[in-house]
C-alpha positions in Angstrom: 18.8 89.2 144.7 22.0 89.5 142.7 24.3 92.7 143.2 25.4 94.0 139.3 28.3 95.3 139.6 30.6 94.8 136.0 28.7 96.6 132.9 29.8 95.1 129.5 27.2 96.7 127.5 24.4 100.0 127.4 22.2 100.6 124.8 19.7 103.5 124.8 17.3 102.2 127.4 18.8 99.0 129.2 22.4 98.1 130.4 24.0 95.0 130.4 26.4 92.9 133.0 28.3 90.3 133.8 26.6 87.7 136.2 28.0 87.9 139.3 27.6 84.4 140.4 27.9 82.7 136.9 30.7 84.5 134.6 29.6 82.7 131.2 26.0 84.5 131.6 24.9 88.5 131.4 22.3 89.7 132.9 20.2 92.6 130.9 18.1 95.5 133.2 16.5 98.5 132.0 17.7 101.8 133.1 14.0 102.6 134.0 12.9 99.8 135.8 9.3 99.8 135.8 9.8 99.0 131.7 11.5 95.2 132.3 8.9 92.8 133.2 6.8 93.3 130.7 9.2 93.8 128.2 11.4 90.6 129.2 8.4 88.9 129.1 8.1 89.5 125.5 11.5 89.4 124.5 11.2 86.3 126.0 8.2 85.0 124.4 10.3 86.1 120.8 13.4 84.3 122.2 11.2 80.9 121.7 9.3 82.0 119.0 12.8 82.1 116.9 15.4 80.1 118.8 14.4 76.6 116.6 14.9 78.5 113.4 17.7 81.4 114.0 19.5 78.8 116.6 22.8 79.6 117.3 22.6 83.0 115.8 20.8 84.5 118.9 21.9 84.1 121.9 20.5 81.5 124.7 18.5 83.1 127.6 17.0 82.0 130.9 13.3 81.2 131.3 12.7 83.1 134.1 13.8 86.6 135.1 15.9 87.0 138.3 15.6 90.5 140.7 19.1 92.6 140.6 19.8 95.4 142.7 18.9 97.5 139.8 15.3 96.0 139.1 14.3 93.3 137.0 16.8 91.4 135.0 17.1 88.8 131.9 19.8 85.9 132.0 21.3 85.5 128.9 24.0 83.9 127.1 27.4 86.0 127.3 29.0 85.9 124.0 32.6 85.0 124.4 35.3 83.9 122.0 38.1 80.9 122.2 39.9 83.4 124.2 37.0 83.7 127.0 37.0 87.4 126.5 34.0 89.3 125.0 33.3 89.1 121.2 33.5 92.1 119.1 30.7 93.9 117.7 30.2 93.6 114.0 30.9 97.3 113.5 34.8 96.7 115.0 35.0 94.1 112.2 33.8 96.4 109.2 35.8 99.8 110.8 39.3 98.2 111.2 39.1 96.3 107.2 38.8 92.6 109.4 35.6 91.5 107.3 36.2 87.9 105.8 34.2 86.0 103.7 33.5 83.8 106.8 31.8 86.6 108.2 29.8 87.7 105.1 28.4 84.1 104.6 26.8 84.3 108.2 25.2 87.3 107.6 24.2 86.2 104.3 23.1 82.8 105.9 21.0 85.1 108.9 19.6 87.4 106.1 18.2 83.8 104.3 17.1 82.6 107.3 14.8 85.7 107.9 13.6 86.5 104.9 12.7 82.6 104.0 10.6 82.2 107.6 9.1 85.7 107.5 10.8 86.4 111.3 10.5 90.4 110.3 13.3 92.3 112.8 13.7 95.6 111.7 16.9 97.1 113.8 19.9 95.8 111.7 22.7 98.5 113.6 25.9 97.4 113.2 26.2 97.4 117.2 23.4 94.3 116.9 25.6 92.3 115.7 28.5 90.8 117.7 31.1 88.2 116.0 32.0 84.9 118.0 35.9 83.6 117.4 34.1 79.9 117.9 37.0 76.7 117.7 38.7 79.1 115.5 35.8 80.0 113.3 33.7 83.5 113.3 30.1 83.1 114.1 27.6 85.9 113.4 25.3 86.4 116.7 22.2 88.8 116.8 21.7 90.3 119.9 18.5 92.8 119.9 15.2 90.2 120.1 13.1 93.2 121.1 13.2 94.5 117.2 11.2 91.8 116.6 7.5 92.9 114.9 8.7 96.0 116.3 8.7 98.9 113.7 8.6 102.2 114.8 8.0 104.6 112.6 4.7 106.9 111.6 4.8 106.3 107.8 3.1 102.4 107.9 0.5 103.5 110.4 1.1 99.9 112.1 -0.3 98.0 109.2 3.2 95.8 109.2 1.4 94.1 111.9 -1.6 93.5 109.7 0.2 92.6 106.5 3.4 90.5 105.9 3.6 92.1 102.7 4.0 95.8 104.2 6.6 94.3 106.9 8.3 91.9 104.3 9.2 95.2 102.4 10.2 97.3 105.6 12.4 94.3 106.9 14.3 94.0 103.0 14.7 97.5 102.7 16.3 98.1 105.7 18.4 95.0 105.0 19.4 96.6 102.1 20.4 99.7 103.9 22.8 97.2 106.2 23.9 95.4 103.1 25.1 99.0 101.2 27.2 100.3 104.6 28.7 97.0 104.6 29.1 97.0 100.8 27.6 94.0 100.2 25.2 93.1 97.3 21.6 92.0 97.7 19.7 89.7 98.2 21.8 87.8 99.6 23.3 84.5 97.1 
């Protein structure tokens, strides 16, 4: 069993930390813990679905989950630049005025990749989005797999799951949305 002791990261339902036995890996466990299995398992099953087509925009992950002093947990890749210190959110980027036209063709380059493959995510927060300082380039990474073909909202009644053409439009207008706070145009070049 590992013992989690360093948190890096907490979103609304799960926390993340620093393996304690393999610093270049985080471990993910939810803060109720009778939600992980099932939900790793699925985040997992996503992970493969996308990983040959996104690549190195999403993060790698262990196969199998691992049992932490705080429940169930999922290896993953810890995103770390040249420096080996944690990478920067994408929202640090657009706050401080450091967006670069590096950046912006990765997120371009992401946006292409989903829209072309139908791979319809729907959570495009700012906090999803972490930028790697890779052998002194910046690299877009997506972190939140458990958006996938999950929309949650009343006003589709679930029939994004039924039709792509319902959950092409939900995924490009929320897109859009990201694209306008980021002042960006779209589609994407």
């Amino acid at each position: 069993m590992l013992r989690l002791t360093t948190l890096i990261g907490k979103g609304a339902t799960r926390e993340c930390y620093i393996h304690p036995e393999r610093q270049e890996k985080c471990v993910k466990v939810f803060q109720k813990p009778e939600l992980a299995e099932t939900s790793f398992k699925k985040e997992l099953e996503v992970y493969q679905k996308v990983r040959p087509i996104l690549g190195n925009f999403i993060c790698a992950y262990d196969l199998k989950l691992v049992e932490t002093d705080k429940g169930t947990g999922l290896i993953s890749e810890r995103i770390l630049d040249d420096d080996k210190k944690d990478s920067k959110p994408l929202v640090t980027y657009f706050v401080s005025g450091r967006m670069n036209n590096e950046i912006i063709k990765e997120i371009r380059l992401f946006t292409k990749l989903l829209i072309a493959n139908d791979l319809f995510f729907y959570d495009f927060n700012l906090m999803n989005f972490v930028i790697q300082k890779k052998d002194g380039h910046f690299r877009l990474r997506y972190i939140d797999m458990k958006s996938f073909n999950n929309y949650k909202s009343w006003s589709f009644l679930g029939l994004e799951h039924f039709s792509k053409t319902i959950a092409r439009f939900i995924m490009r207008r929320r897109l859009k949305r990201m694209y306008r706070l980021l002042n960006l145009s779209f589609p994407p070049d």
